[in-house]
C-alpha positions as CSV (number, residue, x, y, z in Angstrom):
1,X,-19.2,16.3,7.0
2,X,-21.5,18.9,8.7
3,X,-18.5,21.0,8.8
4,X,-17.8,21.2,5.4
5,X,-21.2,21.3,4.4
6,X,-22.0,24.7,6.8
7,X,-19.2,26.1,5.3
8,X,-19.9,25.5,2.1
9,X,-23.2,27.3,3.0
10,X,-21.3,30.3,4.6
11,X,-19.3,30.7,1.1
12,X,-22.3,31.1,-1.2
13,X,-23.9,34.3,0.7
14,X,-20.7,35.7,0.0
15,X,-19.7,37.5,-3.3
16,X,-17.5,36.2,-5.7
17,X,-14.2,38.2,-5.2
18,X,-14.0,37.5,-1.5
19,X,-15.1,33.1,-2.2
20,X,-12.3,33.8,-4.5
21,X,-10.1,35.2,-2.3
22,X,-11.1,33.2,0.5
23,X,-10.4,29.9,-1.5
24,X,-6.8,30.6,-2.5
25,X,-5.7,32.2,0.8
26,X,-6.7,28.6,1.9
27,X,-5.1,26.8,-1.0
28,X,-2.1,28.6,-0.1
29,X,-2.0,27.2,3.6
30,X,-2.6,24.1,2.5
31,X,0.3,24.4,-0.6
32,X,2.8,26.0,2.7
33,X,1.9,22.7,4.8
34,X,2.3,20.7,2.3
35,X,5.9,21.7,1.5
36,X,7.1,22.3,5.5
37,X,5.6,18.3,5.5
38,X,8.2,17.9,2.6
39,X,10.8,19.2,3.9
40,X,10.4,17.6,6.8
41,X,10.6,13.9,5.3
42,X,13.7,14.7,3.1
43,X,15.8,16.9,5.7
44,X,14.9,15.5,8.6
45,X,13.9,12.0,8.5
46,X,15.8,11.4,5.2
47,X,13.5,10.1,2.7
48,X,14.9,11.1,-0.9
49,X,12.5,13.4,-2.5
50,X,12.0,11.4,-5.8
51,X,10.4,8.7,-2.8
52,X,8.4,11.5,-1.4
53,X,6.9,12.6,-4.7
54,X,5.5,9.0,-5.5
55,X,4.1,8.6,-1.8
56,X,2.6,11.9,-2.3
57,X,1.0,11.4,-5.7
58,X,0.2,7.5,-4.8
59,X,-1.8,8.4,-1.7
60,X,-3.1,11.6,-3.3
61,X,-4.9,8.8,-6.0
62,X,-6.6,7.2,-3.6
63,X,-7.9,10.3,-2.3
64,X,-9.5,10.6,-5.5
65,X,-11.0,7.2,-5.5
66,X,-14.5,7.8,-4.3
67,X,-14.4,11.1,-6.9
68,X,-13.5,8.4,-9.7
69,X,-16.0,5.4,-9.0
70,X,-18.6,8.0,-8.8
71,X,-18.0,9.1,-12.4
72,X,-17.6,5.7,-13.6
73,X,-16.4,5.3,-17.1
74,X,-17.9,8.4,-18.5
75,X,-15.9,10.7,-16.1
76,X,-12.7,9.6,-18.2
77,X,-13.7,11.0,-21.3
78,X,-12.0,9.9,-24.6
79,X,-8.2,9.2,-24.0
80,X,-6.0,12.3,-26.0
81,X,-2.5,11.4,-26.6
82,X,-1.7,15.1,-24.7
83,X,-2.5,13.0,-21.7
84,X,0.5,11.0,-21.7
85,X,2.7,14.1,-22.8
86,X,1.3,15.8,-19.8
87,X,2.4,13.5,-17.7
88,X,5.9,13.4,-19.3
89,X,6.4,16.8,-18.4
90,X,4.5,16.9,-15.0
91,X,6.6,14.2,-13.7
92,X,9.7,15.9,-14.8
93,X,8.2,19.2,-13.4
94,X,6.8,17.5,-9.7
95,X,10.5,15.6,-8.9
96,X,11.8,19.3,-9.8
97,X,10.0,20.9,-7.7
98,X,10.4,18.3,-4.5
99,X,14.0,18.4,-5.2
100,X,14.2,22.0,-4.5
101,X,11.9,22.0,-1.6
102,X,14.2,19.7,0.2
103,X,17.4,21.9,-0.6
104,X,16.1,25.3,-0.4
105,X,14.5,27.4,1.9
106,X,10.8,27.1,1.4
107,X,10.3,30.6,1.3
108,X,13.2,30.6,-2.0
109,X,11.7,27.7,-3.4
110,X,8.1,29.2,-3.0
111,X,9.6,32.7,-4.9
112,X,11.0,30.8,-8.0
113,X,7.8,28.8,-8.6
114,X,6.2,32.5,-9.3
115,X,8.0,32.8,-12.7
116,X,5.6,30.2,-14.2
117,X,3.3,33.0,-15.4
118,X,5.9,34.6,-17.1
119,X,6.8,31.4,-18.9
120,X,3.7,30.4,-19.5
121,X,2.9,33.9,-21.6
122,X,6.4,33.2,-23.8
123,X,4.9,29.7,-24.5
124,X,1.7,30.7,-25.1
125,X,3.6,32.9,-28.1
126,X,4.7,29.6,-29.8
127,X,2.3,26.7,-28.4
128,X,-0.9,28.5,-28.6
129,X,0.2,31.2,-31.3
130,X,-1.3,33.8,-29.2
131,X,0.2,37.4,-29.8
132,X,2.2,39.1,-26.6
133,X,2.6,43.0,-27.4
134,X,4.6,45.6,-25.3
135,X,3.2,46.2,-22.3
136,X,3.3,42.3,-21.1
137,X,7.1,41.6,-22.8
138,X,8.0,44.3,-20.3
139,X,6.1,42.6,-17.5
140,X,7.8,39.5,-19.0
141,X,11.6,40.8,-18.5
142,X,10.6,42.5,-15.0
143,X,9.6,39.4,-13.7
144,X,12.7,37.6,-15.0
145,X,14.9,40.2,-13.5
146,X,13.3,39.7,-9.7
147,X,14.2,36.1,-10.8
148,X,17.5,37.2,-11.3
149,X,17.6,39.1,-8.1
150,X,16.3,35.8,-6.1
151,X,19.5,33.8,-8.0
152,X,22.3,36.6,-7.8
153,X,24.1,34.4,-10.9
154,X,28.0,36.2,-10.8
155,X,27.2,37.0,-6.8
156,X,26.4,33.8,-5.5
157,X,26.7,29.7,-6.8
158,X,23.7,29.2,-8.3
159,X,22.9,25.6,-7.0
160,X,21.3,22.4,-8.0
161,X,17.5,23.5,-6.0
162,X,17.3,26.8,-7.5
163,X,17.7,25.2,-11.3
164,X,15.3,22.6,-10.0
165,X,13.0,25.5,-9.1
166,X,12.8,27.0,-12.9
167,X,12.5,23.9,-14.3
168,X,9.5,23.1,-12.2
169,X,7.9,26.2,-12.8
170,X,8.8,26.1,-16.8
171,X,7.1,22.2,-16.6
172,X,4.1,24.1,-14.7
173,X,3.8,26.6,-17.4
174,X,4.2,23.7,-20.2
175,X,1.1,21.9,-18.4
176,X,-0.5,25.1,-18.4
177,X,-0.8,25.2,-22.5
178,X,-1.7,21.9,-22.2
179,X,-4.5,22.4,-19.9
180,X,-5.6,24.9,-22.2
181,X,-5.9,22.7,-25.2
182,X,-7.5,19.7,-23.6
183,X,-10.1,21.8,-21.8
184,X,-11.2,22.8,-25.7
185,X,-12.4,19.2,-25.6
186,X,-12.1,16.9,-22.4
187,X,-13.9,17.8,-19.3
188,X,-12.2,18.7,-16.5
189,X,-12.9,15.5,-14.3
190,X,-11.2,13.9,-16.7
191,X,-8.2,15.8,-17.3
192,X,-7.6,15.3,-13.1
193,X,-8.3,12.0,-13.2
194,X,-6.0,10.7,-16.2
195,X,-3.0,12.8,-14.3
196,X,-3.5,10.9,-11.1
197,X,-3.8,7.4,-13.4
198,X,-0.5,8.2,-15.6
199,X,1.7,10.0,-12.8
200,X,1.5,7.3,-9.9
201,X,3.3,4.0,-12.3
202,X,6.2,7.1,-13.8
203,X,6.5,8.3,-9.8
204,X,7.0,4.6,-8.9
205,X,9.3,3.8,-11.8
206,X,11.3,6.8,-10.7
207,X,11.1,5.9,-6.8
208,X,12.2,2.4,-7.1
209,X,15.5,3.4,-8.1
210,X,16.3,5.5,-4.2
211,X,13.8,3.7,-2.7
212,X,14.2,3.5,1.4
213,X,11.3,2.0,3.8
214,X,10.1,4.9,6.1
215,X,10.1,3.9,9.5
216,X,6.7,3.6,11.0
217,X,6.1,6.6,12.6
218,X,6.7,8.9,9.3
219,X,3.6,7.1,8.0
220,X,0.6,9.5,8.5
221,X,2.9,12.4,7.2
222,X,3.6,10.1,4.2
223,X,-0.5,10.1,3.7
224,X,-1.2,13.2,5.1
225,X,1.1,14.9,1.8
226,X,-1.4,13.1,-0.7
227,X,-4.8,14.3,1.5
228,X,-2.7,18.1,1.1
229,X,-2.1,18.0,-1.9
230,X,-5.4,16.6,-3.0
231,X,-6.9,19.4,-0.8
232,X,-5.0,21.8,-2.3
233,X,-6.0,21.7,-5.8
234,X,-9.4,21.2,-4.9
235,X,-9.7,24.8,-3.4
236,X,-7.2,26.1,-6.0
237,X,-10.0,24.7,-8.0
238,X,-12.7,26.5,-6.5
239,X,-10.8,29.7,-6.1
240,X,-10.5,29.8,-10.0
241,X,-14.5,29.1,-10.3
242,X,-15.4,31.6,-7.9
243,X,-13.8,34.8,-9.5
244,X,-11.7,36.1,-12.0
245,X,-8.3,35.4,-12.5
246,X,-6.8,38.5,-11.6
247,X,-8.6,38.9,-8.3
248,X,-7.7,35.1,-7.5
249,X,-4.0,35.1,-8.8
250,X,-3.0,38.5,-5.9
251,X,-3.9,35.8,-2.9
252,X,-2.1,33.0,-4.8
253,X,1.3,35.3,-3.8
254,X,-0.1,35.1,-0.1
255,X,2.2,31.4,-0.2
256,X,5.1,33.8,-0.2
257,X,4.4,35.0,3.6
258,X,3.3,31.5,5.0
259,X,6.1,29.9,3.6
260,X,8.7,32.1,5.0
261,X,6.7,31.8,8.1
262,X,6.7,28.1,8.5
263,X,10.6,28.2,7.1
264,X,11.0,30.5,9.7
265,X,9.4,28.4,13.3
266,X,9.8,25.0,12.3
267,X,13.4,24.9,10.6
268,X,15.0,27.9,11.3
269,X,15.5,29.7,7.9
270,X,15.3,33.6,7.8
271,X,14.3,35.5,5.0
272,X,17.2,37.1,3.2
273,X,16.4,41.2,1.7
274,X,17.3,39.3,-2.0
275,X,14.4,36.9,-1.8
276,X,11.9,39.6,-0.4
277,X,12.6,42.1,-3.5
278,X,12.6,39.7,-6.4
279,X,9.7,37.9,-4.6
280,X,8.1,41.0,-4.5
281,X,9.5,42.1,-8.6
282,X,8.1,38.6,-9.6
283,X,4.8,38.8,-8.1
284,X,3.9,42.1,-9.4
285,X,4.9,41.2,-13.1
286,X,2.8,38.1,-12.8
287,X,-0.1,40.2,-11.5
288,X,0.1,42.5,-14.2
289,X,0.4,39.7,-17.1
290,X,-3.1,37.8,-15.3
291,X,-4.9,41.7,-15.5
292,X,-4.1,42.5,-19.1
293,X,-5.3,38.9,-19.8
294,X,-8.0,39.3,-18.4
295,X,-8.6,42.8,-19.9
296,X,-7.7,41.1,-23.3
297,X,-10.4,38.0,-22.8
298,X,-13.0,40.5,-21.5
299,X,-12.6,42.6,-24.4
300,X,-12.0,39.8,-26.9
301,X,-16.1,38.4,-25.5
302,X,-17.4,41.9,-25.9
303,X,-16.2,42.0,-29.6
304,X,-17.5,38.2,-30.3
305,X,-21.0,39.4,-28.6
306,X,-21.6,42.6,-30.6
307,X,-20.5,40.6,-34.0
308,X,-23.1,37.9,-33.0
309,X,-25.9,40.9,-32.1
310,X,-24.8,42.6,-35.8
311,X,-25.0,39.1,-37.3
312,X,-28.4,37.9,-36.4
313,X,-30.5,40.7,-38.2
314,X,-27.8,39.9,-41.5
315,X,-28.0,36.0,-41.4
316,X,-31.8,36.4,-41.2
317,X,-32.3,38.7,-44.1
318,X,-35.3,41.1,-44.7
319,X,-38.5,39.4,-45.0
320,X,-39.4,38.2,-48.8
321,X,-42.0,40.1,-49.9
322,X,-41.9,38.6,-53.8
């Protein structure tokens, strides 16, 4: 606790870009161990992944226990029926993305997940009715083409994991939206919170069905994927708080390197030239779409602050001198 409490110390004399930076460049550990524990459990002690993904959301809930009982009631909010749908989709999403982490090579796995920017701009388009010009529908089809490059469709069979891997980023993107319109109204405690509540009895549902008791001695990396994953969020959290987007999202692409590192010394996979360039063709298309948003929202609070400056006098009138 005095650990985490110096450190937290240490992070506010610094300025926001590099807590930002710091932050996600630790999320990003974190998000690297989390999936080499994955892998682990499914390819080498032989848990099926759907089983993994319960444990890992199950123990990640009580990891959040203490957060809950100290928010009581009033920490849930009102319930909003996009809860449930959330959790629809994030289920379908989180056995996606397990799936592919326990057939793919991290690093691959890691790559795909980068296209959810780019699908969460085209949804934006029709869920948010939000208006995508030029300049980011050509950061839109770069980024699909690194996609491309990573899958080699024609070239090479394009297998169960790597569809796994776009439909988990597409249900990322889909929670993304849906993020955005609870955060209009809920607070963000509670939109955490109602996840953990609804995902654990779907993951179990799901679970029961290839269910295999671990042997003892997978246990603590059975709890140590919900304290991860818990973690993880929590500085992903943070990162997001500290800075702006685009600065935070360039160190979010760090999980790239650390995953084909730990891919690399603990199970053997190199890093093939096709997953390096369309890594690499993703990452800077989903840069580019998180600056031009972020040009676009600056702007767009610039316009609303010199229309409420021109306002004020107007709505006020001149004095009445009748």
């Amino acid at each position: 606790m005095d650990i985490t409490r110096r450190f937290s110390n240490r992070m506010k004399d610094l300025s926001p870009p590099v807590q930002g930076a710091i932050w996600m460049l630790l999320s990003a550990v974190i998000f690297s161990a989390l999936n080499a524990v994955i892998r682990y459990l499914t390819a080498q002690r032989g848990l099926p992944p759907f089983q993994v993904a319960f444990f890992r959301i199950f123990f990640g809930l009580l990891f959040m226990v203490p957060l809950m009982v100290r928010s009581g009631r009033a920490g849930l909010g009102r319930h909003n029926p996009l809860y449930l749908r959330r959790a629809v989709i994030g289920v379908v999403g989180m056995l996606a993305s397990f799936y592919s982490i326990a057939h793919l090579p991290l690093a691959t796995s890691t790559a795909l997940s980068f296209t959810a920017p780019l699908f969460t701009t085209v949804l934006a388009i029709f869920m948010l009715g939000e208006q995508v010009r030029l300049r980011r529908w050509s950061a839109i089809i770069v980024g699909f083409l690194g996609a491309m490059i990573i899958l080699r469709p024609g070239w090479t069979p394009v297998d169960a994991g790597m569809i796994a891997a776009l439909i988990s980023a597409l249900s990322s993107a889909i929670n993304t939206i849906v993020i955005k319109l609870l955060s209009r109204t809920e607070p963000a405690n509670a939109i955490v919170t109602w996840m953990a509540l609804y995902y654990t009895p779907f993951m179990f549902v799901v679970a029961l069905f290839v269910w295999e008791w671990p042997e003892w001695d997978t246990w603590p990396l059975i709890v140590l994927t919900g304290v991860l994953g818990s973690l993880g969020h929590m500085t992903m959290t943070r990162a997001f708080g500290a800075a702006d987007t685009t600065v935070v999202l360039t160190f979010d692409y760090a999980r790239l390197p650390f995953a084909a590192l730990v891919g690399l010394v603990f199970f053997s996979e190199w890093l093939d030239e096709y997953t390096v360039v369309g890594a690499l063709v993703i990452g800077a298309a989903g840069i580019y779409i998180a600056h031009r948003e972020a040009k676009v929202s600056r702007l767009r609070a610039a316009a609303k602050a010199t229309l409420t400056t021109v306002a004020e006098p107007a709505a006020s009138g001149p004095p009445d001198r009748r």
